[in-house]
VEXDREN-2710 file (C-alpha; in Angstrom, 1 decimal):
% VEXDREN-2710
k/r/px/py/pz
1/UNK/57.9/140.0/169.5
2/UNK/59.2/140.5/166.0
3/UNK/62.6/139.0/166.9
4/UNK/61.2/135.8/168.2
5/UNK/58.6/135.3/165.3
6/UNK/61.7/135.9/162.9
7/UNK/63.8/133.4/165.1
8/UNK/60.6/130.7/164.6
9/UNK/60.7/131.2/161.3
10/UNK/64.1/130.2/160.5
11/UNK/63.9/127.6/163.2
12/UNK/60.8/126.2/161.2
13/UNK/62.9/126.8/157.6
14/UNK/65.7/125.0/158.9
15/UNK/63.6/121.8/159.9
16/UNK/61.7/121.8/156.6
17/UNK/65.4/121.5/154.8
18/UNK/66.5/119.1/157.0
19/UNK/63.5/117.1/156.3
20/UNK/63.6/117.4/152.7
21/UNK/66.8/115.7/152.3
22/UNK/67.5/114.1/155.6
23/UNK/69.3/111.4/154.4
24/UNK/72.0/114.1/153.7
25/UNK/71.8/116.0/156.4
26/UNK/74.7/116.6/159.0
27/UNK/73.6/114.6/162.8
28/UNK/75.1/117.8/164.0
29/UNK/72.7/120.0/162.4
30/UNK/69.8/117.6/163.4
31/UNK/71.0/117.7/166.6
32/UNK/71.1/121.2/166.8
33/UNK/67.8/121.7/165.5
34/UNK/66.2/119.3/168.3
35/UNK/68.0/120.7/171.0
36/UNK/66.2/123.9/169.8
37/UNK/62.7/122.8/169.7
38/UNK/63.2/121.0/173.0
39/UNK/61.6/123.4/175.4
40/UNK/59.1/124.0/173.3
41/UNK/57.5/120.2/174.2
42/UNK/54.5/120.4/176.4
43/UNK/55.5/117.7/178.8
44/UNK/58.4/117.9/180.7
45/UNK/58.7/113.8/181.1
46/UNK/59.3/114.3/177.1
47/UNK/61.7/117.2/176.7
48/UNK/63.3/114.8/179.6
49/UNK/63.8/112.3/177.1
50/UNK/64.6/114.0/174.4
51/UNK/67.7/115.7/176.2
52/UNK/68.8/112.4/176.9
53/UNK/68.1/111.0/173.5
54/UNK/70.4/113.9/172.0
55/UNK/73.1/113.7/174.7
56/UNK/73.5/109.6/173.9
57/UNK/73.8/110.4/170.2
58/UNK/76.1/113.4/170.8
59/UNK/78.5/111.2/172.5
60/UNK/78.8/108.9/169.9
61/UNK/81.8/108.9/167.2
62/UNK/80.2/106.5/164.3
63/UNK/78.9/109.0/161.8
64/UNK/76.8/106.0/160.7
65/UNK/75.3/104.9/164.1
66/UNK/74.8/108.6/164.9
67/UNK/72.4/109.2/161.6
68/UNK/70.6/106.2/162.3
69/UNK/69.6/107.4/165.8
70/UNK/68.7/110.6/164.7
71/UNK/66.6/109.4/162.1
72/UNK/64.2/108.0/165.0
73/UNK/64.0/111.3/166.5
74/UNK/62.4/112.4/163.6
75/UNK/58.8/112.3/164.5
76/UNK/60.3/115.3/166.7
77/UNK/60.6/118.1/163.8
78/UNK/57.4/117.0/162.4
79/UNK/55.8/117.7/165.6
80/UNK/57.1/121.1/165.9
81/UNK/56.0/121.7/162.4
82/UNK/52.7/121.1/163.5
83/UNK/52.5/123.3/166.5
84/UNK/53.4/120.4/168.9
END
């Protein structure tokens, strides 16, 4: 149980950089980050959706096009910060 409080923890850390400066951060990282927090959505319609949100944007090359998606995916790391 330790482990997986510790790997919450950093999981949570990591999302409260991101959204501290998320205009700098990398899609990549954002990505990651959701694709983390994914099964951890209540209803399985919206961890659906999510998966295919992150695979459309993962596909993409524009670094620029790719931010802006990701930046309406953000309501998703708040979420988790508040116990979904």
């Amino acid at each position: 149980m330790g482990f997986t409080f510790h790997l919450i923890m950093v999981l949570q850390d990591e999302i409260k950089q991101i959204l501290i400066d998320f205009d700098n951060a990398l899609p990549e990282k954002i990505l990651e980050i959701l694709t983390q927090i994914q099964p951890y959505l209540k209803s399985e319609i919206t961890q659906k959706y999510l998966e295919g949100k992150i695979h459309d944007i993962m596909i993409l090359t524009d670094i620029v096009e790719k931010k802006k998606l990701c930046k309406n995916l953000k309501p998703y790391l708040d979420w988790y910060l508040q116990g979904i």
